[in-house]
C-alpha positions as CSV (number, residue, x, y, z in Angstrom):
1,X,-4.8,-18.8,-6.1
2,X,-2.4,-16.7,-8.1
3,X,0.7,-14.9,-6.9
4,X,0.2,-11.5,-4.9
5,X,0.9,-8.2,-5.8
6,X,4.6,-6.8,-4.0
7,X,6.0,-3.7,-4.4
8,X,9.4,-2.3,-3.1
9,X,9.8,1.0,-2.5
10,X,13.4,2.3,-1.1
11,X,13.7,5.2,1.2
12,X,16.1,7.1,3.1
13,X,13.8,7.8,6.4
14,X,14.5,5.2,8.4
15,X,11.8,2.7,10.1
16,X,10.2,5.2,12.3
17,X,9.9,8.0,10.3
18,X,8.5,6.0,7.5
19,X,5.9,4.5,9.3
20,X,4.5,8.0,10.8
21,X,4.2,9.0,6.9
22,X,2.4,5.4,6.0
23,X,0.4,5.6,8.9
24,X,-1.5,9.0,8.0
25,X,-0.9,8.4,3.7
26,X,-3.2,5.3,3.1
27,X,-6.5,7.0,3.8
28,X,-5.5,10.2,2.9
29,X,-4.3,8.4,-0.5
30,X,-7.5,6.7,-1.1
31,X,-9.1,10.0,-1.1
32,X,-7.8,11.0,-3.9
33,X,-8.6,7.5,-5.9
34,X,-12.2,7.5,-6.4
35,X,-12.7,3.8,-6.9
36,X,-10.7,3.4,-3.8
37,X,-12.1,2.8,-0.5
38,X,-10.1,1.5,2.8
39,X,-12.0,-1.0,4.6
40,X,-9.6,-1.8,7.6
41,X,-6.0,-0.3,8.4
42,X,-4.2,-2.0,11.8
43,X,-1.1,-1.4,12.6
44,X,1.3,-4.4,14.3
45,X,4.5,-2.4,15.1
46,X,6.2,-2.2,12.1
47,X,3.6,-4.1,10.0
48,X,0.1,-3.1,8.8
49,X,-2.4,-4.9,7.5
50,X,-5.2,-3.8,5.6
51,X,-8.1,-4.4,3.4
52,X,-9.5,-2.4,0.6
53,X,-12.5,-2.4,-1.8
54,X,-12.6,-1.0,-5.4
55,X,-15.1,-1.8,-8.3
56,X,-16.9,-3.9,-5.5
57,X,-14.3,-6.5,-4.9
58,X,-12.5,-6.9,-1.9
59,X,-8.5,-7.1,-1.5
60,X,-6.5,-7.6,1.3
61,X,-2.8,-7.5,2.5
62,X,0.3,-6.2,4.7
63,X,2.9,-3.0,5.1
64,X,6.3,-4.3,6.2
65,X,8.2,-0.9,6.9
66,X,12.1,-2.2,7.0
67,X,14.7,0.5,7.8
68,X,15.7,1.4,4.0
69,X,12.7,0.3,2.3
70,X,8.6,-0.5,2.7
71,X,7.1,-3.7,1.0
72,X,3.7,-4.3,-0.4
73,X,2.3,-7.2,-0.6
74,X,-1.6,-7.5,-2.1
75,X,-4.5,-10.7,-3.0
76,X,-6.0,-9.2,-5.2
77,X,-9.4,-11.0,-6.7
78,X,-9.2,-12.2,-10.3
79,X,-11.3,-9.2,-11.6
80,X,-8.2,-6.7,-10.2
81,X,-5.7,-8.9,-11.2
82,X,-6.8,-7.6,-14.8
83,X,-5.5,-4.0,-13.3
84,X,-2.4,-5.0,-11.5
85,X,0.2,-3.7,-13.5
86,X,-1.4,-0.4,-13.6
87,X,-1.4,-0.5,-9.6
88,X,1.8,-1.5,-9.2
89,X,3.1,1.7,-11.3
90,X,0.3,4.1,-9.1
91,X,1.5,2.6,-5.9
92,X,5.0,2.8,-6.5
93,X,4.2,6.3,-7.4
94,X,2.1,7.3,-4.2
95,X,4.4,5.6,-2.5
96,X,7.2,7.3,-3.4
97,X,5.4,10.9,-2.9
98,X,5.1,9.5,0.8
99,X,7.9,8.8,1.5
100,X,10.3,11.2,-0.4
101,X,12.3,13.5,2.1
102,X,11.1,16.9,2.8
């Protein structure tokens, strides 16, 4: 099994307010990535897991939403490996978006 897919993105919102943005942002970003589709969102606390689809494979993985930052952390199956880089730099981006002050 190869190594997951983490991203770190910083914020300035603290825990709770950070996890009121991620908690309405995942669907609502999937909608606007058509090969996207959100299988299963739960929320532990400060901790949700997940599980997507896109291109017909299946990935799966966890929200830890710290104080000063949110982590990532994705198994992806070998055919999205091939597109993990270019995830990393959309979630990052989305991610960002989400949780930039306003």
């Amino acid at each position: 099994m190869s190594a997951p897919l983490v991203v770190s993105i910083p914020h300035r919102l603290g825990r709770a307010e950070a996890r009121r943005r991620l908690q309405t942002g995942l669907s609502r970003a999937a909608i606007n990535v058509p090969v996207l589709k959100v299988d299963e969102e739960t929320w532990r606390g400060d901790q949700m897991l997940f599980r997507v689809r896109a291109l017909g494979q299946v990935a799966a993985g966890h929200v830890d939403v710290a104080e000063d930052h949110v982590r990532l952390e994705v198994h992806l199956p070998w055919l999205l490996q091939k597109f993990a880089d270019a995830a990393k730099v959309v979630i990052q981006k989305r991610g960002h978006l989400m949780l930039d002050k306003k």
